[in-house]
C-alpha positions as CSV (number, residue, x, y, z in Angstrom):
1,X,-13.7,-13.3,12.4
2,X,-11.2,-10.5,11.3
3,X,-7.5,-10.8,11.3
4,X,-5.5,-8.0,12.8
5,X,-2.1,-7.5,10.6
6,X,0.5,-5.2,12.1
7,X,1.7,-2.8,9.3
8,X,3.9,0.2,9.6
9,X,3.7,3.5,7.8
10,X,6.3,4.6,5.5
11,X,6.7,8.0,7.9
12,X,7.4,6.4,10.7
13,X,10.9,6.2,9.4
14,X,11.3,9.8,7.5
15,X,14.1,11.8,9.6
16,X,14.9,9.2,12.1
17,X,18.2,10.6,14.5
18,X,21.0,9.3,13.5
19,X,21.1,6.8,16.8
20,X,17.8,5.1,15.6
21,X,18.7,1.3,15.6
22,X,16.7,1.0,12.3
23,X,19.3,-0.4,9.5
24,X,21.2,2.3,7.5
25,X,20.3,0.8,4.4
26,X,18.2,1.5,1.4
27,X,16.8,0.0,-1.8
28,X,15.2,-3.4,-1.4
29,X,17.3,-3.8,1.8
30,X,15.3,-1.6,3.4
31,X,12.0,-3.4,2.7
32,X,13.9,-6.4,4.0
33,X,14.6,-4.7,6.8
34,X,10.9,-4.3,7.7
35,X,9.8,-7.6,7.0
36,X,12.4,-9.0,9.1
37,X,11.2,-6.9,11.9
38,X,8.0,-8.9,11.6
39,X,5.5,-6.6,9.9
40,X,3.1,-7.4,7.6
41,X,3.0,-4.2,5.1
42,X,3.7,-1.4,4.2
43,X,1.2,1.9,3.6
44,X,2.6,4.5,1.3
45,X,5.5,2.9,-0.7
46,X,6.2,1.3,-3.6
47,X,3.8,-1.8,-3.7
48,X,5.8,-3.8,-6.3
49,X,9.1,-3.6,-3.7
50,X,6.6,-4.5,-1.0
51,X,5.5,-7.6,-2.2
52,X,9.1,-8.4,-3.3
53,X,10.0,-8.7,-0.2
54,X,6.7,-10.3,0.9
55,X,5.3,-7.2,2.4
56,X,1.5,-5.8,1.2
57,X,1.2,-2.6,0.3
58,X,-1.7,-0.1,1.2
59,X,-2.1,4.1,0.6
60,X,-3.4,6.8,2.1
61,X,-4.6,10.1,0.6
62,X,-7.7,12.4,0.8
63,X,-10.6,14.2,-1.0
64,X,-11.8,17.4,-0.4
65,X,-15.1,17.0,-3.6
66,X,-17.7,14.5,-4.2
67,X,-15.6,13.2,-7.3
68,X,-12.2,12.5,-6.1
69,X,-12.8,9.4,-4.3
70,X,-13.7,7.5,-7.2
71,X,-10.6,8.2,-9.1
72,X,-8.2,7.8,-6.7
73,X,-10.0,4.1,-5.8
74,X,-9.4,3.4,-9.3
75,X,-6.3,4.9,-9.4
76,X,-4.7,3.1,-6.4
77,X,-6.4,-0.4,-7.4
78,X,-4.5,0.2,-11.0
79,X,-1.2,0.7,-8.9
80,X,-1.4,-2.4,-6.9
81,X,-2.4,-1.1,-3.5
82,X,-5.1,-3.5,-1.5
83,X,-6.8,-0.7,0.1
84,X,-6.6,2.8,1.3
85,X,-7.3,5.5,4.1
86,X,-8.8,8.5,3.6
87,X,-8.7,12.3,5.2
88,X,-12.3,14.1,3.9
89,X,-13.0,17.6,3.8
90,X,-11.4,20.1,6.8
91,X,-13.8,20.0,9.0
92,X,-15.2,23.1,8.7
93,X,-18.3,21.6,6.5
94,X,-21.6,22.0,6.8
95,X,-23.3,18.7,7.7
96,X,-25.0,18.4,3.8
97,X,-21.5,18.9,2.4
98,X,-20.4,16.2,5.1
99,X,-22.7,13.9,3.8
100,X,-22.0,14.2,0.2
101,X,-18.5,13.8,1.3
102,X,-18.7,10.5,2.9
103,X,-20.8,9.4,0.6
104,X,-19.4,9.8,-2.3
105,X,-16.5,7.2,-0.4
106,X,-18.8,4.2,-0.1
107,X,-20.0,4.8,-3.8
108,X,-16.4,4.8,-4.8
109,X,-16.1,1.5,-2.9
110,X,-19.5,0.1,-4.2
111,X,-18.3,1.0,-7.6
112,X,-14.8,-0.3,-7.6
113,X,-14.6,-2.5,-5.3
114,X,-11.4,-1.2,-3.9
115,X,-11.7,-0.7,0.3
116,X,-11.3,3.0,1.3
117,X,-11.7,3.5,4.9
118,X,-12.6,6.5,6.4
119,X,-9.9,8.1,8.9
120,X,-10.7,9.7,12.2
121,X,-8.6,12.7,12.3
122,X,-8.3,16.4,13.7
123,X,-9.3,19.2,10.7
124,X,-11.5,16.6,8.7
125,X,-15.3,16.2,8.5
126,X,-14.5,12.9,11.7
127,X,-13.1,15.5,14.0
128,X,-16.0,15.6,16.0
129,X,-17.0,12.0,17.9
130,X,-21.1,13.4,17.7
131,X,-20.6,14.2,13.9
132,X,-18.7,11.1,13.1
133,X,-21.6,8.6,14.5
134,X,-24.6,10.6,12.8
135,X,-22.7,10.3,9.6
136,X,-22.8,6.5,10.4
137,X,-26.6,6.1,11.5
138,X,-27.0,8.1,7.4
139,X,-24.4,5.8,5.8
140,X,-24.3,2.1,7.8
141,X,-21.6,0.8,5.0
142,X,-18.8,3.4,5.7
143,X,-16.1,2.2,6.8
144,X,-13.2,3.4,9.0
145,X,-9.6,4.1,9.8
146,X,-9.0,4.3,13.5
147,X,-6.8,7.0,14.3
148,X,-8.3,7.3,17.6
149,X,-5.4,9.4,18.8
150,X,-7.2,12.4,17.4
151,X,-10.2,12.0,19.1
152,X,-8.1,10.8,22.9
153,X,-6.4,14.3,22.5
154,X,-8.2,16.2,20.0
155,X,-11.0,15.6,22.3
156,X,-10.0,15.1,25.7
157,X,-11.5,11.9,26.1
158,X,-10.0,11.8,29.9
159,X,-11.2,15.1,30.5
160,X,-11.6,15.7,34.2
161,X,-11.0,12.7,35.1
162,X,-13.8,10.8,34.0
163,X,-14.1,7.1,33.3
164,X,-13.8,6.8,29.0
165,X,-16.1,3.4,29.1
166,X,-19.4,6.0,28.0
167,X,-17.6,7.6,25.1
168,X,-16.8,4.7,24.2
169,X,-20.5,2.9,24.6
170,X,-20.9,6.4,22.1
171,X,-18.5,5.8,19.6
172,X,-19.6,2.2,19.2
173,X,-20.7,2.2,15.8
174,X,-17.9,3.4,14.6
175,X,-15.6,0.8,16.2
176,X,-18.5,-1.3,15.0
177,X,-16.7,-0.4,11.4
178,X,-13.1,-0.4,11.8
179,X,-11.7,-1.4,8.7
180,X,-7.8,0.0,9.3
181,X,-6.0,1.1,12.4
182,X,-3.4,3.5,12.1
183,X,-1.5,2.7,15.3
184,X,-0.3,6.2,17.9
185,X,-0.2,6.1,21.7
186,X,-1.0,10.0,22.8
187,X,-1.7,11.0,26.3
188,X,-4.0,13.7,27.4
189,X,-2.2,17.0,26.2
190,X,0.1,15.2,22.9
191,X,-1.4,12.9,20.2
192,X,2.1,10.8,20.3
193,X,4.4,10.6,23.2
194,X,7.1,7.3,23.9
195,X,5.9,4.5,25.8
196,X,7.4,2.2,27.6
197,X,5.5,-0.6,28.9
198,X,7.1,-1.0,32.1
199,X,7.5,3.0,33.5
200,X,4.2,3.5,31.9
201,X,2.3,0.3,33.2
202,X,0.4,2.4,36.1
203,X,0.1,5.2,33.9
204,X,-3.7,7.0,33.2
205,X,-3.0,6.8,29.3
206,X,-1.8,3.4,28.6
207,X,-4.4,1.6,30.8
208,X,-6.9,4.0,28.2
209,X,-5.6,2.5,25.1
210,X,-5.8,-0.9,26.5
211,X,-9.2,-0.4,26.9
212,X,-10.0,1.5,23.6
213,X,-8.1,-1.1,21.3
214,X,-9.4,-4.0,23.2
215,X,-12.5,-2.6,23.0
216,X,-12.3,-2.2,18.8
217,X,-10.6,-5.2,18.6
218,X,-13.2,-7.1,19.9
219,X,-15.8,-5.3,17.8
220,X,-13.3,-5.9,14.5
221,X,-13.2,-9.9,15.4
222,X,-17.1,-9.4,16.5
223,X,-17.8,-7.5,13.0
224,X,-15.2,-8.5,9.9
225,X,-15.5,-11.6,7.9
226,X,-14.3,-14.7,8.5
227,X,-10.4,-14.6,7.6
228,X,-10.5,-11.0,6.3
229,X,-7.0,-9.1,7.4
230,X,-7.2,-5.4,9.0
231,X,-4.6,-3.6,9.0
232,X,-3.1,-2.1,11.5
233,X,-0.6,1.2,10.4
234,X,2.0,1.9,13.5
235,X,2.5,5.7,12.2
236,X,4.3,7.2,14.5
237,X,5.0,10.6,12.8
238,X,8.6,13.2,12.9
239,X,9.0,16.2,14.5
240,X,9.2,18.1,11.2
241,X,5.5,17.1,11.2
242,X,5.3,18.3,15.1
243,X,3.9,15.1,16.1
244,X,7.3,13.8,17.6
245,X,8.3,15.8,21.0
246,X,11.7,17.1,21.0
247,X,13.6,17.9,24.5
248,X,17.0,19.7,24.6
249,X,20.0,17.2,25.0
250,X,23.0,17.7,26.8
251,X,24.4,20.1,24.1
252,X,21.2,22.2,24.6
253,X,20.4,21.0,21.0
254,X,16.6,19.7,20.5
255,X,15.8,16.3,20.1
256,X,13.4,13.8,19.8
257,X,12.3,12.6,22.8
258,X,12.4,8.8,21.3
259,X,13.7,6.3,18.1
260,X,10.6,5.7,15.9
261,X,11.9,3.0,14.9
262,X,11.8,0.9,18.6
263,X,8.5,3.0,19.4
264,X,6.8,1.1,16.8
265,X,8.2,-2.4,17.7
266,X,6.7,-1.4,21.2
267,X,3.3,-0.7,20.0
268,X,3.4,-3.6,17.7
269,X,4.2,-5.6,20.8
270,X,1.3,-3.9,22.6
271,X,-1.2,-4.1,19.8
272,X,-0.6,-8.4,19.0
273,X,-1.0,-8.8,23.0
274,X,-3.8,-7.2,23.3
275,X,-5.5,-8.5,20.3
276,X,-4.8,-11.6,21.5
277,X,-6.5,-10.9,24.9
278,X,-9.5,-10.9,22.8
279,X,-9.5,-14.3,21.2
């Protein structure tokens, strides 16, 4: 049975507002900081400052050829990272190309040894829900990252109203491989929006991602080794990225709509509650 470890990714706090709560500090403070906060690592920052400050420390990149993802396993495993998510491709592919892409990732991992895990995200070859699960029935041993906020918007998953309990009965073999998590509430028209567990209890979206990460949940502690940790990323992106919504303030100025920094202690919050619901 897998272990679900809350992370947080590096961008989660590039360009926070000036209010965030998150300290003003820097250096190995700011590590601290994290760890304090009770999370277990860190993707995409230094790894020898994580585990200084008893942090882990996993990457992120992508590969757009057949021979990248070899490299950059042996690369990362050289730096000290313990595993990694991957974009592949744009998702304008054909389905060979797909293939090769994909892989050319689990021969990287059978080669190294270093986990790379798949990510499910818009403009990649796991855009499309259908594509993603024939790559899996070609390649059982891929694995995946779990940004499931692409699909929920990228693919309507609520559209017209429907229950999402067949989608995911669909998409089961990939939850069947969830390796990583990168942790974003969206709703049905924005892949990241604030929540707050209280206005939002009633609300369409959050009773959605209760289901979808209880349902992956159950199928990481149905599917992962005894004892093996998955990591679960809260990357909750800026609006320089235009992931964060901005309103206009009081001074007319835009905004964004929330601090990073307390959205991602309320999805951690979310996430450990639900995963253990599943126990």
């Amino acid at each position: 049975m897998g272990v679900l470890r809350v992370d947080l990714a590096s961008i989660t706090l590039s360009g926070l507002p000036e209010w965030s709560s998150f300290p003003k500090v820097d250096g190995a403070a700011w590590y601290q900081a994290i760890a304090a906060a009770g999370f277990g690592g860190i993707q995409s920052a230094d790894p020898v400052a994580c585990r200084a400050a008893g942090l882990d420390a996993t990457t992120g990149g992508r590969v757009d050829t057949p021979t990248e993802a070899y490299d950059l396993a042996r690369h990362w495993q050289d730096a000290g990272y313990t595993c990694a998510t991957l974009h592949a491709g744009t998702g304008l592919e054909d389905e060979a190309t797909c293939l090769r892409l994909a892989e050319s990732i689990v021969e990287a991992v059978r080669r190294t040894g270093f986990p790379l895990f798949l990510e499910t995200h818009r403009a990649t070859i796991t855009q499309d829900m259908w594509r993603t699960v024939q790559l899996v029935r070609r390649l059982p041993d891929l694995r995946f990252n779990a940004d499931l906020s692409h699909w929920y918007t990228g693919q309507e998953m609520r559209y017209g109203g429907k229950p999402i309990t067949p989608i995911l009965d669909f998409i089961q073999p990939v939850l069947d491989r969830i390796g990583f998590f990168h942790g974003r509430l969206g709703n049905g028209g924005s892949m990241q929006v604030a929540i707050d567990p209280v206005r939002d209890a009633d609300s369409v979206h959050l009773k959605h991602w209760q289901e979808i990460w209880t349902r992956a949940f159950r199928a990481v502690r149905a599917n992962t080794p005894p004892g093996q940790v998955v990591p679960l990323a809260i990357e909750l992106l800026p609006a320089a990225n235009h992931y964060a919504r901005t309103f206009p303030g009081p001074d007319s100025v835009l905004g964004e709509e929330s601090d990073r920094w307390q959205q991602a202690l309320v999805i951690k919050e979310l996430a450990e509650r639900w995963w253990a619901a599943t126990a």
